[in-house]
C-alpha positions as a Markdown table, in Angstrom:
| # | Residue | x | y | z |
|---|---|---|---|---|
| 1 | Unk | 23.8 | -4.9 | 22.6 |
| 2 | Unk | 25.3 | -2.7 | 24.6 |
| 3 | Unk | 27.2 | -0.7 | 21.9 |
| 4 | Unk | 24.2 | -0.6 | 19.9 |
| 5 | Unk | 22.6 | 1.1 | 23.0 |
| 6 | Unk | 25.5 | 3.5 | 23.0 |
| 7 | Unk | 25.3 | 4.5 | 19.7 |
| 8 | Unk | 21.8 | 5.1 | 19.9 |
| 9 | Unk | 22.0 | 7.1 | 23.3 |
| 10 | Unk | 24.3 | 9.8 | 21.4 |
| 11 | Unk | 22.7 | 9.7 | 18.1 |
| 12 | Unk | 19.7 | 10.6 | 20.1 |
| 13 | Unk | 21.0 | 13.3 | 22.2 |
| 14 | Unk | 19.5 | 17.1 | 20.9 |
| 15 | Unk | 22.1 | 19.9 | 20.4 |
| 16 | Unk | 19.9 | 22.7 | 20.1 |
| 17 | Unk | 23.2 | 25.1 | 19.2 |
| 18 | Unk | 24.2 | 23.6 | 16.6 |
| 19 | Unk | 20.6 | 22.6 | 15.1 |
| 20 | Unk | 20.5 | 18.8 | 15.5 |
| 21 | Unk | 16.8 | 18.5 | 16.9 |
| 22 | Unk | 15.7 | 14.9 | 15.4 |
| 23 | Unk | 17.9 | 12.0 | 13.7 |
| 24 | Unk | 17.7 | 9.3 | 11.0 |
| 25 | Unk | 19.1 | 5.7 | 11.4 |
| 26 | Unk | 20.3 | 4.4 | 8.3 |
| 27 | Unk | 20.4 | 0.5 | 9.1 |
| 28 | Unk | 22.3 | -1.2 | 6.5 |
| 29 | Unk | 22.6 | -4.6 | 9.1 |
| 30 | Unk | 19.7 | -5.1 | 11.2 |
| 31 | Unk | 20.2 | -3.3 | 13.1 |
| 32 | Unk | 17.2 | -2.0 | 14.3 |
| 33 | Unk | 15.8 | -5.0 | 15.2 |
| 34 | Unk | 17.5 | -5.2 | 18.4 |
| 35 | Unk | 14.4 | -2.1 | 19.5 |
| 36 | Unk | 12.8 | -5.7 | 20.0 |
| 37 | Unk | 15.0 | -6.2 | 23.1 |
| 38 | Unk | 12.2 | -6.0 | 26.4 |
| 39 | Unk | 15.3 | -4.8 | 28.4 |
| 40 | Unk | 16.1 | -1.7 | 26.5 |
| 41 | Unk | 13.9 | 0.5 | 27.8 |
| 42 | Unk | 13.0 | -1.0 | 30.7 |
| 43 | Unk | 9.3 | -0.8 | 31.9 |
| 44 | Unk | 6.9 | 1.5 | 29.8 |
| 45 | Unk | 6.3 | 5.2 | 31.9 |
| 46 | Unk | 2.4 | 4.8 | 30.8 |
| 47 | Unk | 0.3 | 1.8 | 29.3 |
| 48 | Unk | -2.8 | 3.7 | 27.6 |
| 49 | Unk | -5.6 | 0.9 | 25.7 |
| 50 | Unk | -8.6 | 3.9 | 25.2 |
| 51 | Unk | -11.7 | 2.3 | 24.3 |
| 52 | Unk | -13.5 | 2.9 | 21.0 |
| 53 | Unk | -15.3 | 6.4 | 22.8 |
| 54 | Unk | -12.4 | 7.3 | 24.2 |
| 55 | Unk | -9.3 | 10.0 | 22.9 |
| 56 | Unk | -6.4 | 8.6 | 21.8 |
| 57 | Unk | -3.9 | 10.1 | 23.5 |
| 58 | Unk | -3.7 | 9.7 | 27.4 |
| 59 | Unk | -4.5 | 11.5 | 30.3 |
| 60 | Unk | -2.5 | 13.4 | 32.0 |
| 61 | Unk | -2.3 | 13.8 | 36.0 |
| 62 | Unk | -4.3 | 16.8 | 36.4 |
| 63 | Unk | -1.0 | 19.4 | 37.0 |
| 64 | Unk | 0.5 | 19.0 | 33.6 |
| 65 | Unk | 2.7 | 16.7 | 34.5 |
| 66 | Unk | 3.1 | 13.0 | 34.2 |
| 67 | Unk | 5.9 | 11.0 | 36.5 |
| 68 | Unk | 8.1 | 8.4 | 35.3 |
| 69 | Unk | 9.1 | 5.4 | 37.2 |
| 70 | Unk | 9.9 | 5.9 | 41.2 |
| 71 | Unk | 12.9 | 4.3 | 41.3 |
| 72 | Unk | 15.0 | 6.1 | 43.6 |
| 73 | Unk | 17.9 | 4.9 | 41.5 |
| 74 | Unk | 16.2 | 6.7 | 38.1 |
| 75 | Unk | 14.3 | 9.5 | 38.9 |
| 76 | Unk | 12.7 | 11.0 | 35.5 |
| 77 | Unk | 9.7 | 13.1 | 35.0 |
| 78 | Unk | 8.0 | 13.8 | 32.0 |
| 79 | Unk | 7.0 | 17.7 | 31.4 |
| 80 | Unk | 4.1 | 18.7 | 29.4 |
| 81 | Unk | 4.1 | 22.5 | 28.5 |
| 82 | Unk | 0.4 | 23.5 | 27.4 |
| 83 | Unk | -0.3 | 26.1 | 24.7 |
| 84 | Unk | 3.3 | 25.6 | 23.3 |
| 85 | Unk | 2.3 | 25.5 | 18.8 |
| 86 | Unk | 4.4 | 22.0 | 17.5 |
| 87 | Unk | 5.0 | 21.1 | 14.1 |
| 88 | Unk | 5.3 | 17.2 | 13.0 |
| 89 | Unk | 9.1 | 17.4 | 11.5 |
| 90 | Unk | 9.5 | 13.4 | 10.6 |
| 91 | Unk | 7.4 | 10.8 | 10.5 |
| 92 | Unk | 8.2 | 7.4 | 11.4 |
| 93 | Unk | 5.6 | 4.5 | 9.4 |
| 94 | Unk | 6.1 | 0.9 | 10.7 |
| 95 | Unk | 4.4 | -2.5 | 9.6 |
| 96 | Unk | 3.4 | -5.7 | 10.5 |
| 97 | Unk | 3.5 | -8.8 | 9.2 |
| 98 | Unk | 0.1 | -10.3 | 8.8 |
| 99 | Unk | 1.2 | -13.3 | 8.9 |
| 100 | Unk | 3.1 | -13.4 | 12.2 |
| 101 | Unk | 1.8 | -10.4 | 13.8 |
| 102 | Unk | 5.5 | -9.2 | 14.4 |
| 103 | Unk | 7.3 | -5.6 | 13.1 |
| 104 | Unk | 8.5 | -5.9 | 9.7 |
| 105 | Unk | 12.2 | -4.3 | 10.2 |
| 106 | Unk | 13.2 | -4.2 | 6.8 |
| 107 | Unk | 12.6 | -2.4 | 4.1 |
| 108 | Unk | 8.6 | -2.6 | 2.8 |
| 109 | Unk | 9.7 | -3.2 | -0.9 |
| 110 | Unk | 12.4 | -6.4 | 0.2 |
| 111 | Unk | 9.5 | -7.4 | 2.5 |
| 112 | Unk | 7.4 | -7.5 | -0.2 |
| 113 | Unk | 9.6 | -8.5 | -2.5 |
| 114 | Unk | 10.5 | -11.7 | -0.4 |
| 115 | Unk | 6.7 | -12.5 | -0.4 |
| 116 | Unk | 6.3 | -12.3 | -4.1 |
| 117 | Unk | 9.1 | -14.3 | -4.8 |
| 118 | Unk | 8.1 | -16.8 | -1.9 |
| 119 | Unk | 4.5 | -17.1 | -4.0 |
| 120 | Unk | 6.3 | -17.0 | -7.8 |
| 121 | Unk | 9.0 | -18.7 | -8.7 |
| 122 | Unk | 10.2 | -15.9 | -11.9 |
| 123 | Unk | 8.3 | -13.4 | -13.5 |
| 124 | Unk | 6.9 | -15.7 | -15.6 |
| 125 | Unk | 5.2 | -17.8 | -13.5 |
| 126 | Unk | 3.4 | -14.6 | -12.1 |
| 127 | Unk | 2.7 | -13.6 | -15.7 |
| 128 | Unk | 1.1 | -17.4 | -16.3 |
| 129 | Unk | -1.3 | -16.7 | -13.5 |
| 130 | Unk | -2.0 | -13.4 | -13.9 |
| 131 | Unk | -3.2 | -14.3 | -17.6 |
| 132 | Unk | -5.0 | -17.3 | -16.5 |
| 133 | Unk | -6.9 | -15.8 | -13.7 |
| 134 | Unk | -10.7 | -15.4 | -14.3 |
| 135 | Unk | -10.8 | -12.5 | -12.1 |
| 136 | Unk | -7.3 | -10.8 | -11.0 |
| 137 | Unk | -8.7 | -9.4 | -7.9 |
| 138 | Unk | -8.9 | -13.0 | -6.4 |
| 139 | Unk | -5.5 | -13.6 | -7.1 |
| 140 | Unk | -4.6 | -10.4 | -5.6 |
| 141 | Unk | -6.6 | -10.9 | -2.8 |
| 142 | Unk | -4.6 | -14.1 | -2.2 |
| 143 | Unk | -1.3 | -11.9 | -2.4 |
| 144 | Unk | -2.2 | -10.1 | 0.3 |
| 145 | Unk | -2.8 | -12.7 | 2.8 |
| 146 | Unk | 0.9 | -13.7 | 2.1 |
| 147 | Unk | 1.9 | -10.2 | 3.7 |
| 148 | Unk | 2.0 | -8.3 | -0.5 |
| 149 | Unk | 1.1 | -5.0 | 1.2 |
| 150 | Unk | -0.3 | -3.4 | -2.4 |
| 151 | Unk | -1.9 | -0.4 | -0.5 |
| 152 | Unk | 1.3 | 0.6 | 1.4 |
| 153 | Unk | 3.2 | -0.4 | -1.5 |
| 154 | Unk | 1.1 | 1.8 | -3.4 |
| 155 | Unk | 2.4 | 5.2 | -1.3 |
| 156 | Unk | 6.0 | 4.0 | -1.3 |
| 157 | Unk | 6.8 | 3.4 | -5.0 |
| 158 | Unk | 3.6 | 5.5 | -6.6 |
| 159 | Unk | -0.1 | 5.4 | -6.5 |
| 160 | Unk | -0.3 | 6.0 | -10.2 |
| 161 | Unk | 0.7 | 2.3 | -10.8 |
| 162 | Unk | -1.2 | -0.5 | -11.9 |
| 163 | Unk | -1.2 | -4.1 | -8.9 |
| 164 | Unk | 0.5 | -5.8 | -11.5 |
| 165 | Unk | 2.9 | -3.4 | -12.3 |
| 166 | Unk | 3.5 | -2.7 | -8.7 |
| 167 | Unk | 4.0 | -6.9 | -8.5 |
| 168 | Unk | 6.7 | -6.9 | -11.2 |
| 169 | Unk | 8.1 | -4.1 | -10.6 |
| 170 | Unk | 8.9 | -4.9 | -6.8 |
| 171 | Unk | 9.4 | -8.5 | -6.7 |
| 172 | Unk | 11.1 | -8.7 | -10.5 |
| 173 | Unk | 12.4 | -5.3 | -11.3 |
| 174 | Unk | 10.8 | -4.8 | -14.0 |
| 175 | Unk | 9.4 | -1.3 | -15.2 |
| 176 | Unk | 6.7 | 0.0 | -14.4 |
| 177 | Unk | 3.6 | 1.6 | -16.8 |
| 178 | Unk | 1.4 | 3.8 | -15.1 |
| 179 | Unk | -2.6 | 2.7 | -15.4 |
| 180 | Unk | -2.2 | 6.1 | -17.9 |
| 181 | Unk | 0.1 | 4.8 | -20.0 |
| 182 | Unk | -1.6 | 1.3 | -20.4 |
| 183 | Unk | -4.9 | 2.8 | -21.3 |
| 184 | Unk | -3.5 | 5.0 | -24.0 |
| 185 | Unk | -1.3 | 2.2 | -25.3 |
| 186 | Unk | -4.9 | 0.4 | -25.6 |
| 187 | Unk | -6.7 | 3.7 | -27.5 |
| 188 | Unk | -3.8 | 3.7 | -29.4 |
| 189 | Unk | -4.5 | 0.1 | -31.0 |
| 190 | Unk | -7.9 | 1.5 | -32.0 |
| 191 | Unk | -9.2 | -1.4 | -30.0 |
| 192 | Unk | -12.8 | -0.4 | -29.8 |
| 193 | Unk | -13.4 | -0.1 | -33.7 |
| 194 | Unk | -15.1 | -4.1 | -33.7 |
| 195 | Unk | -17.9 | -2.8 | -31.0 |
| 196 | Unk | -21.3 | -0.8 | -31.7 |
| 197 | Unk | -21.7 | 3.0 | -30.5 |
| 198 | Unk | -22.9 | 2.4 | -27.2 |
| 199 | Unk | -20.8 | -0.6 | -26.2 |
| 200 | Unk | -17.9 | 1.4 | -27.1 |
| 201 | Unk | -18.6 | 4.1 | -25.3 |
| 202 | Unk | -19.2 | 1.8 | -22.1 |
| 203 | Unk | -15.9 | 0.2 | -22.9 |
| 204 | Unk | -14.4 | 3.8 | -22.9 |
| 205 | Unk | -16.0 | 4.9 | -20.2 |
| 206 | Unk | -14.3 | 1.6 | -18.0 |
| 207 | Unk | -11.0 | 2.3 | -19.1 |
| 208 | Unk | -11.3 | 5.4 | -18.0 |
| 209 | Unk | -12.2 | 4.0 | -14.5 |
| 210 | Unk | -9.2 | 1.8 | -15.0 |
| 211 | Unk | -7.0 | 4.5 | -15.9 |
| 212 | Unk | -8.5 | 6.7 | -12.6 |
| 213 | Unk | -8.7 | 4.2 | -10.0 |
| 214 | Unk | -7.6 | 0.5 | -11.1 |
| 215 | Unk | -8.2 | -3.1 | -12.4 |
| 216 | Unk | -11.2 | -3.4 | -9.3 |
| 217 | Unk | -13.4 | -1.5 | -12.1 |
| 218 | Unk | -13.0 | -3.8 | -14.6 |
| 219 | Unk | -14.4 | -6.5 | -12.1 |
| 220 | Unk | -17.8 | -5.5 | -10.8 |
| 221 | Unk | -20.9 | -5.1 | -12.7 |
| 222 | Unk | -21.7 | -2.3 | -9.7 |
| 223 | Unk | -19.2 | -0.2 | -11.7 |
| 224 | Unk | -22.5 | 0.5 | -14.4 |
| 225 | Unk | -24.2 | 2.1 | -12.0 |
| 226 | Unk | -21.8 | 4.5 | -11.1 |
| 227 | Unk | -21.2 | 8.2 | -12.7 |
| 228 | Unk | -20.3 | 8.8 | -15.9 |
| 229 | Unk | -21.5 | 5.4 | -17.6 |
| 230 | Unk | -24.4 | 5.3 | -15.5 |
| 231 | Unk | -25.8 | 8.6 | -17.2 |
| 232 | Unk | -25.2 | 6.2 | -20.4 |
| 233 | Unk | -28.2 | 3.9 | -19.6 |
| 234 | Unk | -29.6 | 1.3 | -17.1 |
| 235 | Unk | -27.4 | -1.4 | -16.5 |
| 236 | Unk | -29.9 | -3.5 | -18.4 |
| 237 | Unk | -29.6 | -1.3 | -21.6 |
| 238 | Unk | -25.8 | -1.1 | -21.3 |
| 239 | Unk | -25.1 | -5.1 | -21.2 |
| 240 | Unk | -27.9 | -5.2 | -24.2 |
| 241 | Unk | -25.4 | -3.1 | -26.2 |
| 242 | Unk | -23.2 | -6.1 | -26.3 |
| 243 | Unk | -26.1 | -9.0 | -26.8 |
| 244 | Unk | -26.1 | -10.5 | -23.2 |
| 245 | Unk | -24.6 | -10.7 | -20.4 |
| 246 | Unk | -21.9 | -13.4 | -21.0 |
| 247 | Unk | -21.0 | -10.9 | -24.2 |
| 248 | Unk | -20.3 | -8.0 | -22.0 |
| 249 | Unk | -18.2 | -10.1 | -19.2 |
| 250 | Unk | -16.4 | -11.6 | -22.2 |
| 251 | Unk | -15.6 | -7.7 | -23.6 |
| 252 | Unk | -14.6 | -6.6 | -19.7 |
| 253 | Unk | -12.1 | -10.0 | -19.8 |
| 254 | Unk | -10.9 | -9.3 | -23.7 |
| 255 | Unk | -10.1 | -5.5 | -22.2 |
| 256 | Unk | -7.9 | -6.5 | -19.5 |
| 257 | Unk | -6.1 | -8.9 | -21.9 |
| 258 | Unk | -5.6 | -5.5 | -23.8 |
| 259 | Unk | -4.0 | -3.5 | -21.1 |
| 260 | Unk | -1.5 | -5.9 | -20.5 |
| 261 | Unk | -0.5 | -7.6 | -23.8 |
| 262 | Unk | 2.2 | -5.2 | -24.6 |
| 263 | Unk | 3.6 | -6.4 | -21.5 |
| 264 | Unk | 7.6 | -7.4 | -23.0 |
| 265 | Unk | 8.1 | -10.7 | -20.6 |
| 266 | Unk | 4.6 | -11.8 | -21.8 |
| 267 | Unk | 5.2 | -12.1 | -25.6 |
């Protein structure tokens, strides 16, 4: 512990002459999750817990100044300079585990990774369930109570990508398809030929969603009332287009089997 505190006392120190105003840690051991240590720091300089009207960032003392701790020993005083302009130049994004409550310290995609495995024994399992679930957004649902971040995820590795191609790609390294790719791989097939005029063009108009925004689309008969294939018809007249109601859900499910039967591990 205490060379760790060295290291990180002169990796921290500022040499404005030769440029070095901020630092990264690259932690190949652990390292960092010795910052868990309550004798590092010592006491906090200010505990701030704003309630909901309140700002976010504390008050100050009235003079511009806020004072550290009085021990004689360690005298330190914080300076705020007013009307100074700043610039963000790093950003520093940290998790928790929703399970535990505690800082994850390693990396979000092993975190993740670690979870998915934990929940799937191969790919294939995942792929067994996947196909097999009624409605995917359950099963995703249930992935991220077991700490599957998909949302964070999502910004690391690429916002374009599918859940399940985040999932396999993560926990199995596989590659990835972008929610693009899968619904031109499905227009390709000419998949829609076996469906009327207007039941195609509702199935069109959902992949479309798909492609834009994800498999949650596919999911929700809310999704007919929403712009473009609302301005297609009622929701009443749209499910008509396919006889009933159980024929359009069975259409929605038959389309997700679509996007993801060229999946290689699936054959």
């Amino acid at each position: 512990m205490t060379e760790f505190k060295q290291i990180i006392g002169r990796g921290t120190r500022i040499a404005e002459d030769f440029g070095k105003m901020s630092f990264t840690i690259m932690d190949f051991r652990k390292a960092t999750e010795l910052f868990a240590d309550p004798d590092f720091d010592g006491d906090p300089v200010q505990i701030y817990e704003p309630d909901a009207d309140e700002p976010i960032t504390p008050p100050d003392d009235g003079d511009g100044t806020e004072e550290g701790p009085t021990n004689e020993d360690d005298p330190r005083i914080k300076y705020v300079v007013d009307d100074v302009p700043v610039e963000v130049v790093m950003e520093r994004v940290q998790y928790m585990d929703p399970k535990t409550g505690k800082l994850i310290t390693e990396s979000l995609k092993e975190y993740s990774k670690k979870n998915i495995r934990s929940e799937y024994t191969s790919l294939n399992d995942f792929l067994s369930q996947w196909n097999d679930a009624e409605r995917k957004m359950a099963l995703l649902a249930s992935l991220q109570e077991q700490g599957v971040l998909l949302e964070e995820l999502r910004e690391t590795v690429g916002k374009e990508y599918d859940a399940f191609d985040l999932i396999c790609h993560v926990g199995f390294d596989q590659p990835p398809l972008t929610r693009r790719e899968r619904a031109e791989n499905v227009k390709k097939r000419n998949y829609f030929v076996k469906y009327g005029e207007k039941a195609r063009a509702v199935l069109e108009a959902l992949l479309e969603k798909y492609a834009d925004q994800g498999i949650e689309q596919l999911e929700s008969m809310d999704v007919l009332k929403v712009a473009p294939i609302s301005e297609l018809g009622t929701p009443l007249e749209l499910v008509k287009a396919f006889g009933n109601k159980a024929d359009f859900l069975q259409a929605t499910t038959e389309l997700e089997q679509a996007l993801y039967q060229d999946y290689p591990q699936a054959m």
